[in-house]
C-alpha positions in Angstrom: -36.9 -38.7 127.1 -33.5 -40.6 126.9 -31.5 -40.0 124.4 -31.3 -43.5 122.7 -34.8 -44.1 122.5 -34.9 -40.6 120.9 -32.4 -42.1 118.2 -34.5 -45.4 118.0 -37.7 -43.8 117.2 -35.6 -41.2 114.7 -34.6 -45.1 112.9 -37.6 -46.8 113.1 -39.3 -43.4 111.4 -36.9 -43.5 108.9 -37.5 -47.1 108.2 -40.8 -46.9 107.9 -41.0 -43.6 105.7 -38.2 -45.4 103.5 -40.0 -48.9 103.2 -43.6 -48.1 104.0 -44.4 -44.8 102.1 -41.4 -45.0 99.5 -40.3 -41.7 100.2 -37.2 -40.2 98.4 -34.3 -39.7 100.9 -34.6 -35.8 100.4 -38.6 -36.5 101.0 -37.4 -38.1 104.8 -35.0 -35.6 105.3 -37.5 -32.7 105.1 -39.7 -34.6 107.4 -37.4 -35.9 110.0 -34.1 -33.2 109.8 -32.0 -36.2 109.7 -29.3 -36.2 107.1 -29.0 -38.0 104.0 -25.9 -39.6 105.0 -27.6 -40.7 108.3 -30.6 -42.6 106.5 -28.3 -44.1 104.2 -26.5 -45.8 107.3 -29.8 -46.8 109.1 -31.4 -48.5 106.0 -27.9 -50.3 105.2 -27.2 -51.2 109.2 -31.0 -52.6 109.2 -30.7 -54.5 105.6 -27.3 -55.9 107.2 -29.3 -57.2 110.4 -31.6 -59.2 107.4 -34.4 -56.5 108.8 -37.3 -55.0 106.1 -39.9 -53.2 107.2 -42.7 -56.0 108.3 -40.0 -57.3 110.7 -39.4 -53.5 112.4 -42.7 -52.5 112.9 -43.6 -54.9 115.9 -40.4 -54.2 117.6 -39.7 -52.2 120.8 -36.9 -50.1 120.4 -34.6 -51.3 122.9 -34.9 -54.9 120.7 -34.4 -52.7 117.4 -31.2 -50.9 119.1 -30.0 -54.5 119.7 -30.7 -55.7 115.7 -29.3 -52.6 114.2 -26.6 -50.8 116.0 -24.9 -53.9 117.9 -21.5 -54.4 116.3 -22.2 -57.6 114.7 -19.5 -60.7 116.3 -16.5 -61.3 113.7 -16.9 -64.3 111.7 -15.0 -67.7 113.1 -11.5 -68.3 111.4 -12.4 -71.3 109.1 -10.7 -73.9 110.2 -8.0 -75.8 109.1 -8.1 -79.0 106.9 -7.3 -81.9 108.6 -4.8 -84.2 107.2 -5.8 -88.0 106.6 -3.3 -89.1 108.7 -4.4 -92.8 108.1 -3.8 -93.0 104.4 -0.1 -91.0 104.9 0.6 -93.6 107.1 -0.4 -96.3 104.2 0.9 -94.3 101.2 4.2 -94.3 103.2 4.3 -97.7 102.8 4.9 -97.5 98.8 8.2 -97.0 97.3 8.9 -93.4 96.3 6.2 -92.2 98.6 7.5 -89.1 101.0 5.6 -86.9 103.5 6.8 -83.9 100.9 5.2 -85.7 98.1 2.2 -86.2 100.0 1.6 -82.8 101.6 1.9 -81.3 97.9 -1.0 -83.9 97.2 -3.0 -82.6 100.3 -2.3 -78.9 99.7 -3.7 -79.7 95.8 -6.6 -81.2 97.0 -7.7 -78.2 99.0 -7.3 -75.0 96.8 -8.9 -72.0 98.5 -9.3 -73.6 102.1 -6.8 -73.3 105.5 -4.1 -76.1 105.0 -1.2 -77.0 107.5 2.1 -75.3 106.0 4.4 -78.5 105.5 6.1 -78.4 108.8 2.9 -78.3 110.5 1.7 -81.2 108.1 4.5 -83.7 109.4 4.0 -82.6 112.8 0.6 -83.7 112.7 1.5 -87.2 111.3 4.1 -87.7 113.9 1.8 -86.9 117.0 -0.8 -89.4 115.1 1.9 -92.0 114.7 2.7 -92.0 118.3 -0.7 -93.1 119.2 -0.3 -96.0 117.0 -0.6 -99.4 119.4 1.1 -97.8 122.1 0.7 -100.8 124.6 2.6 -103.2 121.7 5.9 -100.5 121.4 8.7 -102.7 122.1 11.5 -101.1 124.5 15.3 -101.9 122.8 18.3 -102.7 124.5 21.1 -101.0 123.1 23.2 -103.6 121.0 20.3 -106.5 121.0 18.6 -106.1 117.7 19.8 -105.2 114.3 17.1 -104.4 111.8 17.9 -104.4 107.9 16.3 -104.4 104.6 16.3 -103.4 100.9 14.7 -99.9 100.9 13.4 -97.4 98.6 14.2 -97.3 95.1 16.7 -98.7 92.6 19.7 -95.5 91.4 21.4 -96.1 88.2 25.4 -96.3 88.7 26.9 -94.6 85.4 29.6 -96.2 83.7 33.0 -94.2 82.8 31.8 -93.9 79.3 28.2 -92.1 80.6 26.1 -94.4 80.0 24.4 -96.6 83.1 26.2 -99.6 84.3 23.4 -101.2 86.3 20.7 -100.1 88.7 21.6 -99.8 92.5 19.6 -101.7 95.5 20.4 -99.8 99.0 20.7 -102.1 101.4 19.8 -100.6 105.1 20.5 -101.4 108.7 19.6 -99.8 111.9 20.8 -100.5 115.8 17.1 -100.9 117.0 18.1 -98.6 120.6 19.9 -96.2 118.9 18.8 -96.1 115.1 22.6 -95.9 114.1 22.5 -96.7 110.4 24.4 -97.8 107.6 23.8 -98.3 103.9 25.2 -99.3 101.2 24.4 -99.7 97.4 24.4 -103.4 95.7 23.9 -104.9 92.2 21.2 -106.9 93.1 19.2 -108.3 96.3 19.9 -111.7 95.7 21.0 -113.6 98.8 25.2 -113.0 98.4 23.9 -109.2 98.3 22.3 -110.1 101.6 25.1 -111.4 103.2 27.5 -109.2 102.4 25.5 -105.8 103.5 24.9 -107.9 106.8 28.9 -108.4 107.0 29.6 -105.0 105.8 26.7 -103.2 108.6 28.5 -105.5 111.3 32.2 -104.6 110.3 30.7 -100.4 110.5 28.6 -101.1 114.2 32.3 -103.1 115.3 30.4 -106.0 116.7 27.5 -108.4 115.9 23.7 -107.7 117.7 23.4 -109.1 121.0 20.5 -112.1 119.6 21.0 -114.7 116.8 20.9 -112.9 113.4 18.9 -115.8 112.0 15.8 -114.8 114.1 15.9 -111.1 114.8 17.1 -109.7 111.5 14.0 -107.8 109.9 13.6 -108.6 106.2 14.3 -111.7 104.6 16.1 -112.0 102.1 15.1 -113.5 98.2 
């Protein structure tokens, strides 16, 4: 007789001494010759395959071989949280709001489960983003457009005695081709504010955008 089916009927015997006729583990070793630290593995192997003894005894013993001894497949790595990349792209919108801030948030909101590390998180953002209407993406000539606005939040300037002389606005503007920027901090964003960051961008670019500033400017200003 083959060996393995000589070592199936040895486990299915041992089974069914063990669960059938509640023998002692010294009891099935006198009967069978098998060792104690044999029908220990056999009855934890089959309790591991979800096995008891009504489920063994109709079984052929190449099907029992297969339950008990196969090495069981490794459990899937669980997967890793997905960001929302729609409400970082809306949350972006609010003042104060960075991708840092909200990968902290994400990580929070996910104790104990696979989250991207935070270079992997922005990553993911930016590979959604770029599917964002990609048949509207306007193509820049370099020099055409000159984008500006007052961004972010207000910085308090101290005064030479410590205390805080006012709250800064930073005015932005970008070279749509090329995104060369330049800021600068003002007092205010009333309309001289405006003006003068507009002047001030246009004196640090050395020219004016190639289309009329009255129509192509983003922003508006107050």
């Amino acid at each position: 007789m083959p060996a393995h089916r000589t070592t199936m009927r040895r486990i299915k015997e041992v089974l069914r001494l063990k669960w059938a006729c509640n023998l002692t583990h010294r009891q099935v070793q006198g009967a069978l010759g098998v060792g104690l630290a044999t029908i220990t593995q056999y009855l934890q192997l089959a309790a591991a395959a979800g096995l008891d003894w009504a489920a063994v005894e109709p079984l052929e013993e190449d099907e029992l071989e297969r339950r008990v001894l196969s090495p069981a497949s490794p459990p899937a790595p669980a997967k890793r949280i997905e960001p929302d990349c729609t409400l970082i792209h809306r949350e972006l919108r609010r003042k104060g709001v960075t991708l840092q801030l909200l990968w902290e948030e994400y990580v929070a909101l996910h104790p104990g489960e696979r989250t991207y590390r935070y270079t992997q998180f922005c990553q993911r953002y930016k590979d959604w983003a770029q599917t964002l209407k990609r048949s509207m993406r306007q193509q820049h000539r370099a020099g055409e457009k000159l984008f500006a606005d007052f961004a972010g939040q207000t910085m308090p300037v101290l005064a030479r005695d410590g205390g805080v002389d006012f709250q800064a606005h930073i005015f932005v503007a970008v070279l749509a081709a090329s995104n060369y920027t330049y800021a600068c901090a003002t007092p205010s964003e009333t309309t001289p504010d405006w003006i003068g960051g507009l002047i001030e961008a246009m004196e640090f670019c050395g020219g004016v955008p190639a289309k009329s500033p009255a129509g192509d400017f983003a922003g508006t200003p107050p």
